[in-house]
C-alpha positions in Angstrom: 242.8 -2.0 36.6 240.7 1.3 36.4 238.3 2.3 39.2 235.1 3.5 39.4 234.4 6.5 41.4 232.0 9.1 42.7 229.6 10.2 40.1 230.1 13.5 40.0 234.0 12.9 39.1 234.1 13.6 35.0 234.4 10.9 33.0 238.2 11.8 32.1 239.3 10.8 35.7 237.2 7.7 35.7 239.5 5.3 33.9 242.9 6.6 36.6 243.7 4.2 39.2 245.3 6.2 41.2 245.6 10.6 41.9 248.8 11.2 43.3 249.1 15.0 44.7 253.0 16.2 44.3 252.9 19.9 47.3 254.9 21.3 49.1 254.3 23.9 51.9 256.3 26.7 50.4 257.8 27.8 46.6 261.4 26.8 45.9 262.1 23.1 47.7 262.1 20.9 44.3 258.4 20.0 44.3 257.9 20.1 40.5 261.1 18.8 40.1 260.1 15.8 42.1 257.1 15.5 40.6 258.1 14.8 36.9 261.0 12.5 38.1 258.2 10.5 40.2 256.0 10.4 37.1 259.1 9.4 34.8 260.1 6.8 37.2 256.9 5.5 37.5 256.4 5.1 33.5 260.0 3.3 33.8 258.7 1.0 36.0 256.0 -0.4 33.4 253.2 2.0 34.5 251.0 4.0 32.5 251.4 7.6 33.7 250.1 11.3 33.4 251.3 14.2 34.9 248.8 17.5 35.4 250.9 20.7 35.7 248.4 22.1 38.5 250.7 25.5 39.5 248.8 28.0 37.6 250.6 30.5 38.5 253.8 29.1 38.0 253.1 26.4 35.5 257.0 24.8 35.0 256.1 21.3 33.6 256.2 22.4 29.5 259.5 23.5 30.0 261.1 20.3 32.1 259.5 18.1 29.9 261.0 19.8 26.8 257.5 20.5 24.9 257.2 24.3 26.0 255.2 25.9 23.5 253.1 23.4 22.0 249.7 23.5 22.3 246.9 20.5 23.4 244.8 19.7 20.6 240.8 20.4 21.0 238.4 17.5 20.1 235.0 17.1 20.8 234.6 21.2 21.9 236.3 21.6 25.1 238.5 18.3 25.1 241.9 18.4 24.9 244.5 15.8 24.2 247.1 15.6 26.4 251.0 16.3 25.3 253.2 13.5 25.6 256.3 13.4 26.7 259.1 11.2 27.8 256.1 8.3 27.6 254.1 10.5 29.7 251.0 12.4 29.0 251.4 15.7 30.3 248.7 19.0 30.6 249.2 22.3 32.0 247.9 26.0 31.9 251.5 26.3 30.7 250.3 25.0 27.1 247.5 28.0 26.9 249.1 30.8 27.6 252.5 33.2 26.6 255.4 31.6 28.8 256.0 35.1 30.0 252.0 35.7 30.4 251.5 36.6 34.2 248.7 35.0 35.9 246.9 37.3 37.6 244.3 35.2 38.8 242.0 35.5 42.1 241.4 32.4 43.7 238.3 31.5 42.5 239.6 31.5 39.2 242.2 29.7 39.9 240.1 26.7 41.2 237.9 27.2 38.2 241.0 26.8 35.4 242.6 23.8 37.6 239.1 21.7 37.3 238.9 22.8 34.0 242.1 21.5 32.6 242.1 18.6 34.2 238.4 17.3 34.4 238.5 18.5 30.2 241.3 16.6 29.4 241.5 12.8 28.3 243.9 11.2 30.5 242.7 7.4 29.4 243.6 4.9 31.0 246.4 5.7 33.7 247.6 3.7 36.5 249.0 6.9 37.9 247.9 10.7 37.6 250.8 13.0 39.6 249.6 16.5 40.1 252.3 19.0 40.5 250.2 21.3 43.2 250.3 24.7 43.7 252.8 25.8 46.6 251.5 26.4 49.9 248.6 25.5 52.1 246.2 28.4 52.0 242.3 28.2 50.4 243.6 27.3 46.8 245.4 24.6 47.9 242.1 22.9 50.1 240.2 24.3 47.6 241.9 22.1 44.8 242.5 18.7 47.4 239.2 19.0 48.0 238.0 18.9 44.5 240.2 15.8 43.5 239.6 12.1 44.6 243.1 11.9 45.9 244.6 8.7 47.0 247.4 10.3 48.0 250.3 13.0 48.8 254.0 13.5 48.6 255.5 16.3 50.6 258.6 17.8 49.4 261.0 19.6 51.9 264.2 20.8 52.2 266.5 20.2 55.6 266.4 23.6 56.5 264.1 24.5 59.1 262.3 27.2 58.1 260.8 24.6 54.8 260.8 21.9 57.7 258.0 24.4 59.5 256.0 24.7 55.9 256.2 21.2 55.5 254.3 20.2 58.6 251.5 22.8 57.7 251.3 20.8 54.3 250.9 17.7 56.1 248.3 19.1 58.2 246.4 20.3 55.5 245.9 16.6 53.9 245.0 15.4 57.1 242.4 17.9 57.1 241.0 16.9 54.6 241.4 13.3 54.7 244.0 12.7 52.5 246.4 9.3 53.2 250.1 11.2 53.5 252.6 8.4 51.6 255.8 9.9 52.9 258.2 13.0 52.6 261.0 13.8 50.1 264.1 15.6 51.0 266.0 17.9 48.3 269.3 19.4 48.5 270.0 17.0 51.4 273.5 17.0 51.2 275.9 18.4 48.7 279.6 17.2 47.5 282.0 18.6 46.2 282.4 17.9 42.3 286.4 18.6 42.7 287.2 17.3 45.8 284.4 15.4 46.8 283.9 16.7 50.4 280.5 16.6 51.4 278.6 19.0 53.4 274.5 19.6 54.7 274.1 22.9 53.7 270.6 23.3 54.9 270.5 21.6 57.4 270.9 17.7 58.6 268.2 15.0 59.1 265.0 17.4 58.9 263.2 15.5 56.8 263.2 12.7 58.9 262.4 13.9 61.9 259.5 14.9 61.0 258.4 12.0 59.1 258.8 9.8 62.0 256.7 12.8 64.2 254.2 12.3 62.1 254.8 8.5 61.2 255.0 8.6 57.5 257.9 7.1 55.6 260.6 9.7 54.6 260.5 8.5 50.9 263.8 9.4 49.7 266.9 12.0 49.6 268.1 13.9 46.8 271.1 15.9 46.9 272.2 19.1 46.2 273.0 18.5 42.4 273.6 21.0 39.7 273.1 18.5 37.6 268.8 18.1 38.5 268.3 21.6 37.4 269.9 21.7 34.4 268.8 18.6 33.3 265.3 20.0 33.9 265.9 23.4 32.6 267.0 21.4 29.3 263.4 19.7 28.9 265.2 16.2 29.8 265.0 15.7 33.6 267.3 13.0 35.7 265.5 10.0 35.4 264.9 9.7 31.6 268.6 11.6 30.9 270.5 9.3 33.1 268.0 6.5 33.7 271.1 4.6 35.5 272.3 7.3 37.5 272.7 7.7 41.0 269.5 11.0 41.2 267.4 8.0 39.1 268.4 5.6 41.3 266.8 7.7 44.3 263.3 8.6 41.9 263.1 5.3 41.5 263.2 3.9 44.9 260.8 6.6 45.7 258.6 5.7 43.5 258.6 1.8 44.1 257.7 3.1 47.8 254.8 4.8 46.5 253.6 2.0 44.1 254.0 -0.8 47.1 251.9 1.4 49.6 249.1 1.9 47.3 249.2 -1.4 45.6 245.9 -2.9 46.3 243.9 0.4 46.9 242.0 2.5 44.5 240.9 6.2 43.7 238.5 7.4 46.5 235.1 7.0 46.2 233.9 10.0 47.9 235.5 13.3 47.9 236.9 14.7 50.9 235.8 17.4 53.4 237.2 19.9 54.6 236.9 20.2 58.7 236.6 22.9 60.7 237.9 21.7 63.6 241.6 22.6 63.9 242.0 19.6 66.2 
């Protein structure tokens, strides 16, 4: 099942199959969100899964997964052992600091703490490792998909037009740097009425898709505007393991059979990917 890869990779990414990258172009669309229902479907679905809270300045995993405030136990020096949760393992700079610690972090620091945490961590054997990327698409951002042997990314959008424009940057960064785009996911796509069930695209209608099809990637899935999602996240229990048979775990988990049949029969990259300077 596991790959081998470049030999410069650590030895704690070796036994993953697959490095999934969870971005989004801007803050505020649903990306972490998305990513821990992906990485909760995905473990539904019989796969061994890990999920590395990457937004270091943000870090929101601890809390959606319910083990805020525990700590990753040391072994061997500088290894840690992931926290599991829901099934999955789970790290994040979320476990190492005060939840109301602010990071204020230049960007080489940043890289430094994100290849850290997750080349010092021991994953084991996963089929999948979701990263939960930082927001937006500046030099962090290449910085980090360019450190990573990526097999692929998930862009999370909104409809409304002005997350529509961030999205398409996000894309174009991957493509930059030569990572395989597996499709777009659309939050908040549509919201109805919990008393009298009228329905209404608040931000927008059929974004998401346009611009998967500009681009020709698959538009993975949409989620609706559900007050539901964030409080089931804000309560450490997100949709897909505290409804499993719901309608919002329904959608995670079409998503994420979409995103198991493209990569089914690749593998982790064997080289890591450069960035270009051509803006072509």
């Amino acid at each position: 099942m596991a790959t081998q890869v470049h030999a410069n990779i650590s030895l704690n990414l070796r036994q993953i199959s697959h490095i999934v990258v969870v971005a989004s172009g801007k803050g505020g669309v649903g990306k972490s969100t998305t990513a821990v229902n992906l990485a909760l479907a995905l473990h539904r679905q019989g796969h061994k899964v890990g999920l590395f809270d990457a937004d270091i300045y943000g870090p929101s995993q601890p809390m959606m997964l319910g083990v805020a405030g525990k700590r990753p136990q040391i072994v061997n020096g500088n290894q840690m052992q992931p926290i599991t949760a829901h099934g999955i393992k789970c790290n994040s700079v979320g476990f190492l600091v005060d939840d109301n610690q602010a990071m204020v972090w230049r960007g080489p620091m940043v890289v430094g703490a994100f290849n850290q945490i997750l080349n010092d961590t021991q994953w084991g054997e996963l089929d999948y490792l979701i990263i939960d990327m930082p927001p937006g698409t500046g030099d962090i951002q290449l910085s980090l998909a360019q450190s990573v042997p990526v097999t692929g990314a998930v862009i999370v959008t909104t409809p409304q037009d002005v997350a529509l424009l961030d999205a398409k940057r996000g894309i174009e960064m991957f493509r930059k740097v030569q990572v395989p785009i597996l499709g777009v996911v659309e939050n908040m796509g549509i919201h109805i009425c919990a008393n009298c069930g009228h329905s209404e695209h608040i931000f927008g209608e059929g974004g998401a898709d346009r611009i998967a099809k500009s681009y020709g990637v698959e538009l993975l899935g949409t989620l609706p505007l559900d007050a539901n999602i964030r409080k089931q996240c804000d309560e450490g229990n997100p949709a897909v393991a505290a409804d499993p048979k719901g309608n919002v775990a329904q959608i995670y988990g079409k998503i994420a059979e979409r995103v198991n049949q493209q990569l089914a029969g690749t593998k982790t990259g064997n080289t890591m990917p450069n960035i270009s300077e051509s803006d072509d």
